[in-house]
BAZA-194495 format. One record per atom (N, C-alpha, C): residue number from 1; atom name; x, y, z; chain; residue in one letter. Coordinates in Angstrom, 2 decimals, decimal comma. Example, Ala and Ser with C-alpha at 12.3 -4.5 7.8 and 13.67 -1.06 7.14 Angstrom:
<sites>
SITE     i   at         x         y         z   ch   aa
SITE     1    N     13,19     -5,69      7,80    A    a
SITE     1   CA     12,30     -4,50      7,80    A    a
SITE     1    C     13,20     -3,30      7,80    A    a
SITE     2    N     12,85     -2,25      7,08    A    s
SITE     2   CA     13,67     -1,06      7,14    A    s
SITE     2    C     12,90      0,03      7,87    A    s
</sites>
This chain:
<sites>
SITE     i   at         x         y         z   ch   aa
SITE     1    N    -40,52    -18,15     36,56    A    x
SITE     1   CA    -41,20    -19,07     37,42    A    x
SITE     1    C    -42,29    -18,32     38,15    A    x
SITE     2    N    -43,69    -18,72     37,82    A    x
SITE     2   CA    -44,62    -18,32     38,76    A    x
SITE     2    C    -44,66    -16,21     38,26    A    x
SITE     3    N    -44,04    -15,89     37,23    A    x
SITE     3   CA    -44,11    -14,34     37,12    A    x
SITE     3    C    -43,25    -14,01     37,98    A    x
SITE     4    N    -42,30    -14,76     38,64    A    x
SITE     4   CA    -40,84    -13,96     39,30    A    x
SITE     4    C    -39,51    -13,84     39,04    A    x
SITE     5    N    -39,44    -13,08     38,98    A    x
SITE     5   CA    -37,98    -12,53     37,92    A    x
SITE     5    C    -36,72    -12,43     39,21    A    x
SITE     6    N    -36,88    -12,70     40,52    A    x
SITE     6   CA    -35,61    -12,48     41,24    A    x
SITE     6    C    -35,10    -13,81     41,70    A    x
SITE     7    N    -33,70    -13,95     41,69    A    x
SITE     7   CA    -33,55    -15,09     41,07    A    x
SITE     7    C    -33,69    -15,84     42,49    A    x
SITE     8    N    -33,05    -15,09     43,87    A    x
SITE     8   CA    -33,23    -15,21     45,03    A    x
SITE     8    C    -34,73    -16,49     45,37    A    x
SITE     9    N    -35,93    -15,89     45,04    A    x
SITE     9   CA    -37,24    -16,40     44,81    A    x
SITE     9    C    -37,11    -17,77     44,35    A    x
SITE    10    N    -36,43    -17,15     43,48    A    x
SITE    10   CA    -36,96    -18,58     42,07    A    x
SITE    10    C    -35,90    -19,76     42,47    A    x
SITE    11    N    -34,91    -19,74     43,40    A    x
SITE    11   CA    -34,01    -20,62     44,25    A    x
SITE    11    C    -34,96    -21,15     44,93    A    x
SITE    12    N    -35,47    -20,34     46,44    A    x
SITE    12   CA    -36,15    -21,16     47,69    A    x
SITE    12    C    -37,75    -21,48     46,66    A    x
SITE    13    N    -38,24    -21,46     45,46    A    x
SITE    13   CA    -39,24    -22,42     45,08    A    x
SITE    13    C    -39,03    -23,60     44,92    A    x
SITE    14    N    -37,88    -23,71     43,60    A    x
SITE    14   CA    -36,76    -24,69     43,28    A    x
SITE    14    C    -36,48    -25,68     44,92    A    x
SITE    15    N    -35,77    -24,98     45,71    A    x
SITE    15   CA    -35,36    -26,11     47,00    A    x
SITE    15    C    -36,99    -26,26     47,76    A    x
SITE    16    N    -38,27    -26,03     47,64    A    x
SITE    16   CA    -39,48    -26,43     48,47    A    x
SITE    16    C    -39,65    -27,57     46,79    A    x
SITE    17    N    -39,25    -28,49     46,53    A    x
SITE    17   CA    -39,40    -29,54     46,08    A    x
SITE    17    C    -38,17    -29,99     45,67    A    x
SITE    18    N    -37,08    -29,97     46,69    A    x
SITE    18   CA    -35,93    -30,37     46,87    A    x
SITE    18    C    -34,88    -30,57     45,36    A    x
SITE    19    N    -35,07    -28,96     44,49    A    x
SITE    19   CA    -34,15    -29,25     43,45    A    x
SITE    19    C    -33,37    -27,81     43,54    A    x
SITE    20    N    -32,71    -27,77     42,87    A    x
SITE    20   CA    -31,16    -26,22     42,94    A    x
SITE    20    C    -31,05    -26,38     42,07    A    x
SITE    21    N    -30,99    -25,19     41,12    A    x
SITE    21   CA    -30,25    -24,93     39,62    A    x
SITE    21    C    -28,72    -25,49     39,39    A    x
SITE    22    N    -28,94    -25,83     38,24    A    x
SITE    22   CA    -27,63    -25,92     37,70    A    x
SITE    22    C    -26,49    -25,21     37,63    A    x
SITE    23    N    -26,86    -24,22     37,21    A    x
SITE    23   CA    -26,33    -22,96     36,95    A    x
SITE    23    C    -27,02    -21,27     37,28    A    x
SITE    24    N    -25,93    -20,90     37,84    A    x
SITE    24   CA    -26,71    -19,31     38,01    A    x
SITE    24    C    -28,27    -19,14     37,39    A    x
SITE    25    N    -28,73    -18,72     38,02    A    x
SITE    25   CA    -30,10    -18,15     37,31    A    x
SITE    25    C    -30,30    -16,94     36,89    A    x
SITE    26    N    -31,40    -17,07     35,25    A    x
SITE    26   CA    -31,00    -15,89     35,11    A    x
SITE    26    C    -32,21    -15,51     34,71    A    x
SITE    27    N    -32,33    -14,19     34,18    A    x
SITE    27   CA    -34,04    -13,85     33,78    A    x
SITE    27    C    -33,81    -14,21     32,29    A    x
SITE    28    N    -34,03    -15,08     31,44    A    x
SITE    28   CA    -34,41    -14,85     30,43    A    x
SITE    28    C    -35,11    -14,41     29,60    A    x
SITE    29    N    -35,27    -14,15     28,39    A    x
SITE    29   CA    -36,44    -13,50     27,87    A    x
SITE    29    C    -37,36    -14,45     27,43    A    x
SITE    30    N    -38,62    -14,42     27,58    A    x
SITE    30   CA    -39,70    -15,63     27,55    A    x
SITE    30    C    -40,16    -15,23     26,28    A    x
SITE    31    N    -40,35    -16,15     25,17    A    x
SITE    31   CA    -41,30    -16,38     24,45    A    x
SITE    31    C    -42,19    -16,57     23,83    A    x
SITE    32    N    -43,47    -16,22     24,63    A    x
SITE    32   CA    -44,88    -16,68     24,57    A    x
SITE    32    C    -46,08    -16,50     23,48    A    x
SITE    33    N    -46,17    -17,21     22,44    A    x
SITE    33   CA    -47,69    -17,16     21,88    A    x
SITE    33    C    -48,73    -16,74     22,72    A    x
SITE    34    N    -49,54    -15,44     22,15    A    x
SITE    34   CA    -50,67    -14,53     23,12    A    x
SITE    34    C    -51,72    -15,92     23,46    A    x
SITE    35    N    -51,95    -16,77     22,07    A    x
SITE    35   CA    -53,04    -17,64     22,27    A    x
SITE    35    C    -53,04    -18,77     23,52    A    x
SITE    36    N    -51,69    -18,84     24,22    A    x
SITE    36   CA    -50,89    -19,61     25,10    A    x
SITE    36    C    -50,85    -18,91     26,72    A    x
SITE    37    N    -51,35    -17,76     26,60    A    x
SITE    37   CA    -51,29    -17,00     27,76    A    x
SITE    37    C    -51,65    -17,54     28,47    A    x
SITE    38    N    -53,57    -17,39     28,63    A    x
SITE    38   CA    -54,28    -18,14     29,79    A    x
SITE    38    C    -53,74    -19,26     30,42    A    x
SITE    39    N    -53,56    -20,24     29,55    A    x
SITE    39   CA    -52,93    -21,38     29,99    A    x
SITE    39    C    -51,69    -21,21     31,05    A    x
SITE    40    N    -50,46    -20,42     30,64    A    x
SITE    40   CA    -49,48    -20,44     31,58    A    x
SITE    40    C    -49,77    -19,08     32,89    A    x
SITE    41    N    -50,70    -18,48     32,51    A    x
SITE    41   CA    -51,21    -17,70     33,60    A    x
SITE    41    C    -51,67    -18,98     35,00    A    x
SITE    42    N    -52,69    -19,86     34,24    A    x
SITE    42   CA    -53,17    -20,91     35,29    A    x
SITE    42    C    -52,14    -21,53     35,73    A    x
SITE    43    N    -51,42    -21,89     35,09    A    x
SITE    43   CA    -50,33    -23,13     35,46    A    x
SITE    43    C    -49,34    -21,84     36,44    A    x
SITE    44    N    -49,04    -20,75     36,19    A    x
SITE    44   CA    -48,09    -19,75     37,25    A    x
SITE    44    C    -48,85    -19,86     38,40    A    x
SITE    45    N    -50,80    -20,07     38,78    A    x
SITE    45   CA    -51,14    -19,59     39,66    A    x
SITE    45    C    -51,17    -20,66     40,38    A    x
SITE    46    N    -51,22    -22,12     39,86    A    x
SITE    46   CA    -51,03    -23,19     40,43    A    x
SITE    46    C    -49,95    -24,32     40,75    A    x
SITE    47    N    -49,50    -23,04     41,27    A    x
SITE    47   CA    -47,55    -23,26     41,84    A    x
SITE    47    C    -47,72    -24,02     42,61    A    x
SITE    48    N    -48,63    -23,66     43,80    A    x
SITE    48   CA    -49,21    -24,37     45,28    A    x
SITE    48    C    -49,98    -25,50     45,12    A    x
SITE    49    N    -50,41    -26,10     43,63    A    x
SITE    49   CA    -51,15    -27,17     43,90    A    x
SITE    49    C    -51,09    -28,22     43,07    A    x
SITE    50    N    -49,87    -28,76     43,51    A    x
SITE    50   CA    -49,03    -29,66     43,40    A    x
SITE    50    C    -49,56    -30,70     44,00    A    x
SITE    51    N    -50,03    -32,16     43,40    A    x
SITE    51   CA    -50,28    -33,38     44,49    A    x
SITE    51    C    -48,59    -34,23     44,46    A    x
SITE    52    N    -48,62    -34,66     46,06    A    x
SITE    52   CA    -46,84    -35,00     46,51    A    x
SITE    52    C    -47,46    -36,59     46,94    A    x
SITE    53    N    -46,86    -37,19     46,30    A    x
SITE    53   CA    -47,41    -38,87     46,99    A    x
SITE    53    C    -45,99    -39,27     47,33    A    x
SITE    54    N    -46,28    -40,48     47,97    A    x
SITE    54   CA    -44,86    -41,46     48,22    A    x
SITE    54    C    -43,28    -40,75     47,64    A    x
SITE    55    N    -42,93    -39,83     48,22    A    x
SITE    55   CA    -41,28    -39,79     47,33    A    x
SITE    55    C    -41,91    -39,05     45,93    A    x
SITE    56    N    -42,55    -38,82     45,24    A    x
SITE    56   CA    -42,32    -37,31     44,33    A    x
SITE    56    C    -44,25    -37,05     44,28    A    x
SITE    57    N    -43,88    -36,42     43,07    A    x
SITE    57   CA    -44,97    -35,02     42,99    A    x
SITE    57    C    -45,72    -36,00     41,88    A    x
SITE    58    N    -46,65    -35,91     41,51    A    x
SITE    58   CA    -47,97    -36,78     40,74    A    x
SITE    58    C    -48,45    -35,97     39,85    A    x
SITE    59    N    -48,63    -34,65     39,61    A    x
SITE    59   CA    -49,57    -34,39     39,14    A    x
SITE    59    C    -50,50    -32,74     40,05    A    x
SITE    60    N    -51,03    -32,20     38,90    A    x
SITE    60   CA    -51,82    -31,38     39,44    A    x
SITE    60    C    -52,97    -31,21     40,28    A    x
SITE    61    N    -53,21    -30,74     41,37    A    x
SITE    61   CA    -54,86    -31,17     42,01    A    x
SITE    61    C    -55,37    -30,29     40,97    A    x
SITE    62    N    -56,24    -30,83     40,46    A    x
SITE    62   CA    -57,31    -30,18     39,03    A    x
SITE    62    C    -58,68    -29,56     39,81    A    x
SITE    63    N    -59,22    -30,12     40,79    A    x
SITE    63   CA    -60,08    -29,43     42,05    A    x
SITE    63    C    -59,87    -28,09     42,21    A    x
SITE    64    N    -58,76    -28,35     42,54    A    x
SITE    64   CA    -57,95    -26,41     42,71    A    x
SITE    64    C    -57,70    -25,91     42,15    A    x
SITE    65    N    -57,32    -26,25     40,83    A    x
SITE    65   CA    -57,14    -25,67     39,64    A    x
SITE    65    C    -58,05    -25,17     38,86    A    x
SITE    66    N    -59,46    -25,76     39,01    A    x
SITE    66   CA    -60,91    -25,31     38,62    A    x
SITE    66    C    -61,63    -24,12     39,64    A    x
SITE    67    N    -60,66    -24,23     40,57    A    x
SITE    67   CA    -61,10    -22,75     41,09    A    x
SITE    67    C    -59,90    -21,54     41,03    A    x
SITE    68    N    -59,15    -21,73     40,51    A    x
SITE    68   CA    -58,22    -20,76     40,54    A    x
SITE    68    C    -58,46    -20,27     39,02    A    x
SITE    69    N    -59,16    -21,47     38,36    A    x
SITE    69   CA    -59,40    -20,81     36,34    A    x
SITE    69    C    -60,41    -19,67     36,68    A    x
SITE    70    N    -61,43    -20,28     37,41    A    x
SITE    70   CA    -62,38    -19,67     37,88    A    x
SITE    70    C    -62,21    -18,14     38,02    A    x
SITE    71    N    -61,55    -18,05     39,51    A    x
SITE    71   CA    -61,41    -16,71     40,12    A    x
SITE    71    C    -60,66    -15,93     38,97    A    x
SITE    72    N    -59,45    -16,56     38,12    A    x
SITE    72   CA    -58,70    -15,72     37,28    A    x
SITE    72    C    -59,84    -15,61     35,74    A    x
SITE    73    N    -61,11    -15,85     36,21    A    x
SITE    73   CA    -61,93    -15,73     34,60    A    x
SITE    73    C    -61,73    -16,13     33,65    A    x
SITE    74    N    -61,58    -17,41     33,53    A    x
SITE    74   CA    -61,42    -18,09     32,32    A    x
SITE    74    C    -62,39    -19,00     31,93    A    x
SITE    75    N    -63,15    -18,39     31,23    A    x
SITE    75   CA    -64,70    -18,55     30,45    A    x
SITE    75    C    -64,34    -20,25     30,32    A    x
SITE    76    N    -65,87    -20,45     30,41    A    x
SITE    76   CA    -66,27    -22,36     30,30    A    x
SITE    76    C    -65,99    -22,98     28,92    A    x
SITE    77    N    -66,55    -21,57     28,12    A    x
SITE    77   CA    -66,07    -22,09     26,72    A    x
SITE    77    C    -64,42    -22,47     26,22    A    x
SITE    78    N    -64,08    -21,62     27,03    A    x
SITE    78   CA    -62,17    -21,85     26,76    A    x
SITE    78    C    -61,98    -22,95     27,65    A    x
SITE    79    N    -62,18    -23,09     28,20    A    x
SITE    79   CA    -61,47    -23,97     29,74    A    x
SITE    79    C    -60,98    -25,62     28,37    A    x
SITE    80    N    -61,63    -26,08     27,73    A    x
SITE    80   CA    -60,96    -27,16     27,30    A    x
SITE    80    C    -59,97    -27,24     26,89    A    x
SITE    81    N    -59,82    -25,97     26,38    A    x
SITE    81   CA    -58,50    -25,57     25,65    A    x
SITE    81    C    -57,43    -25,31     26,11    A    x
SITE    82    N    -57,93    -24,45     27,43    A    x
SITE    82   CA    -56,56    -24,05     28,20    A    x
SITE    82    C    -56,15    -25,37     29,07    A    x
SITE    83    N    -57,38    -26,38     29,55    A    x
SITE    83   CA    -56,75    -27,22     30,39    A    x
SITE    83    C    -55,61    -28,33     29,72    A    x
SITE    84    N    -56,34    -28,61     28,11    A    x
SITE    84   CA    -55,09    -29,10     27,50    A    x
SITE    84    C    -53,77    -28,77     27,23    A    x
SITE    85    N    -53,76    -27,25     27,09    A    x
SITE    85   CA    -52,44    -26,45     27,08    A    x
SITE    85    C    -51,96    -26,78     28,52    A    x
SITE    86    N    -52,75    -26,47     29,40    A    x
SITE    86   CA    -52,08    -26,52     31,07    A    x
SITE    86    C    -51,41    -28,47     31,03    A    x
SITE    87    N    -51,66    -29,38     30,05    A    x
SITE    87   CA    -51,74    -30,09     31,22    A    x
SITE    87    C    -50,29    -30,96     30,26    A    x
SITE    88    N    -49,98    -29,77     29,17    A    x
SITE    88   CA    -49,06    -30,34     28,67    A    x
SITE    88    C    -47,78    -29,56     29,31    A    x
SITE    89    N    -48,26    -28,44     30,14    A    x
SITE    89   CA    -46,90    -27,87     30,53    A    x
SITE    89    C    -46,85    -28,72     31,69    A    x
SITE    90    N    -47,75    -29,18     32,65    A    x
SITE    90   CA    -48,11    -30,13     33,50    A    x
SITE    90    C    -46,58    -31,31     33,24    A    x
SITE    91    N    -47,18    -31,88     32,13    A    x
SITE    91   CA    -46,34    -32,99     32,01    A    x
SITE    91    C    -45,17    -33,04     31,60    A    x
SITE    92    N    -44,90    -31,85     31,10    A    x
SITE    92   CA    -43,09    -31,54     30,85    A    x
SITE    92    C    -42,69    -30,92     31,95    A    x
SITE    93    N    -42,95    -30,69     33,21    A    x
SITE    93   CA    -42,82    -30,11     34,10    A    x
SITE    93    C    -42,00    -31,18     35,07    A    x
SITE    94    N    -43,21    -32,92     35,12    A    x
SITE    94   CA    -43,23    -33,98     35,85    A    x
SITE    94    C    -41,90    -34,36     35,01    A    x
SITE    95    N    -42,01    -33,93     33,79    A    x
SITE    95   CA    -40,28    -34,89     32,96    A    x
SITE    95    C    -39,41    -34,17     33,52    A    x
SITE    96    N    -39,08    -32,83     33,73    A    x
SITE    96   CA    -38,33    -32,34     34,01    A    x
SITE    96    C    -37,78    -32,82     35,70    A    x
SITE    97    N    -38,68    -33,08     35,84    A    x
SITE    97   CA    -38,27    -33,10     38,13    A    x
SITE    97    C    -37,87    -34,19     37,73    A    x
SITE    98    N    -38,46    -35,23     37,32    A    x
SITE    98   CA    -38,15    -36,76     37,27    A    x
SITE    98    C    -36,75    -37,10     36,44    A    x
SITE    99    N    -36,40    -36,53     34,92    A    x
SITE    99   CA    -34,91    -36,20     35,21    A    x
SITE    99    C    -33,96    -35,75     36,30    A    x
SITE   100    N    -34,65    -34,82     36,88    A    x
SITE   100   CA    -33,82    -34,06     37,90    A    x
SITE   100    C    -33,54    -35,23     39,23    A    x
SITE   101    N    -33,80    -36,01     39,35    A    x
SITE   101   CA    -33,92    -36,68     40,93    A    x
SITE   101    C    -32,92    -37,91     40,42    A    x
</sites>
């Protein structure tokens, strides 16, 4: 979660949008396609920008997210690419909480 491996962390993120693991947490070993990086680099850095409406979470502010591609250098030419990758972890993210509640 977010590049943090202690599990301590990865609890009080989990409860600042009112969810608790199931089960112990653990570090697993991640899987990642290199071509997939950028993408979950952005989506780790945009932990904080989360839009929260009425009772749950909506969606990404993409405003903030165009400056955080930015500062982390992620060329104009890529950006279509990665925002589609971002916006599918985006939305399995929203399935996941929305099971969870």
């Amino acid at each position: 979660m977010n590049g943090c491996d202690d599990t301590a962390t990865q609890e009080e993120a989990l409860a600042a949008f009112g969810l608790a693991p199931e089960e112990p947490l653990e570090s697993p070993p991640l899987d990642l396609w290199a071509e997939h990086g950028q993408a979950v680099r952005v989506f780790g850095a945009a932990f904080t920008q989360w839009v929260v409406g009425p009772g749950s979470v909506v969606g990404l502010n993409y405003g903030s997210v165009d400056v955080l591609r930015r500062a982390m250098g992620v060329a104009d030419v890529d950006w279509p690419l990665v925002l589609a990758e971002l916006q599918v972890l985006e939305q399995e993210a929203l399935r996941i909480w929305r099971e969870k509640r």
